[in-house]
C-alpha positions as CSV (number, residue, x, y, z in Angstrom):
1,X,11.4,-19.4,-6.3
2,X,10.4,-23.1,-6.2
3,X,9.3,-23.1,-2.6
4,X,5.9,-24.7,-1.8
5,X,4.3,-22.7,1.0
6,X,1.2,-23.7,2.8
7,X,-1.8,-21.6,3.4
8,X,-0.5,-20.3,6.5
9,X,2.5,-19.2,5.1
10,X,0.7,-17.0,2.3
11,X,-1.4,-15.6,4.5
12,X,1.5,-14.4,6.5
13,X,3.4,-13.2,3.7
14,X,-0.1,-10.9,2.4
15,X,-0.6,-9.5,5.8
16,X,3.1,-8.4,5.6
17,X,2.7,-7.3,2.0
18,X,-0.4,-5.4,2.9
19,X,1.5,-3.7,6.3
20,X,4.4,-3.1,3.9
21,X,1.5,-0.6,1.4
22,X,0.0,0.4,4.3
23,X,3.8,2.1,5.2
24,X,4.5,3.2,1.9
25,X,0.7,4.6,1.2
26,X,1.6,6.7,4.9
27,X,5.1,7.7,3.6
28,X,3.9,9.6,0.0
29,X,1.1,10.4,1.4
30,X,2.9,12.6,4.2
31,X,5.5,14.1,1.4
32,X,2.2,14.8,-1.2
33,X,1.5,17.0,1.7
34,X,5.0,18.5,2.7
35,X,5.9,19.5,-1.4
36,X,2.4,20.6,-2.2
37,X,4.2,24.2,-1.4
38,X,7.6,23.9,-2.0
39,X,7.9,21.6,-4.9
40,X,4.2,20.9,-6.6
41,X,5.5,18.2,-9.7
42,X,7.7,16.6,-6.7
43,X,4.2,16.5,-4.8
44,X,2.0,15.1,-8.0
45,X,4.8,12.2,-8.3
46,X,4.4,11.6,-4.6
47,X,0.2,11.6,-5.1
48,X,0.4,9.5,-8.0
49,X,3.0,7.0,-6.1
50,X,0.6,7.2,-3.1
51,X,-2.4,6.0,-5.4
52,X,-0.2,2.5,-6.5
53,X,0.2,1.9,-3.0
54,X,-3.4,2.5,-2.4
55,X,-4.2,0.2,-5.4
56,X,-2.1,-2.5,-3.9
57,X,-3.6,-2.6,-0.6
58,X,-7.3,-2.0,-2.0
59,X,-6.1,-5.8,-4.1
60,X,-4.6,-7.3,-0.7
61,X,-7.3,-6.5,1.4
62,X,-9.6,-8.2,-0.9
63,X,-7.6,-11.0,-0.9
64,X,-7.5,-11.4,2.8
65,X,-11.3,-10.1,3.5
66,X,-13.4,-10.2,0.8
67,X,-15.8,-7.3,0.7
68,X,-14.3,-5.6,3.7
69,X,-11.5,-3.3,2.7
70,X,-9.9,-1.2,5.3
71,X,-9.4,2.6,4.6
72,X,-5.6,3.2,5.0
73,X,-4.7,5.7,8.0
């Protein structure tokens, strides 16, 4: 990874990164809720993977808009 990007480019690439955690907070979030019955340690791991995601976009959004993070839908 030697390539020099400009400004643009990073920006690009956050805004992806952020609609990538955005995804993946979505994702566990939605099988956190489906196991909570059927399989609750399957359902803390999904929780607990859903909070990373939420961690990542909390640090992305700051990047992007500094003291204007967006709650995740």
């Amino acid at each position: 990874m030697t390539d020099v990007v400009d400004s643009d480019e990073l920006l690009r690439r956050i805004q992806r990164a952020r609609a990538c955690a955005r995804e993946e907070l979505r994702t566990w979030r939605r099988k956190s809720e489906d196991l909570t019955r059927t399989d609750p340690d399957a359902a803390r791991e999904a929780h607990v993977r859903g909070l990373a995601y939420e961690a990542v976009l909390g640090v992305l959004d700051e990047i992007v808009t500094p003291g204007h993070r967006t709650e995740p839908s």
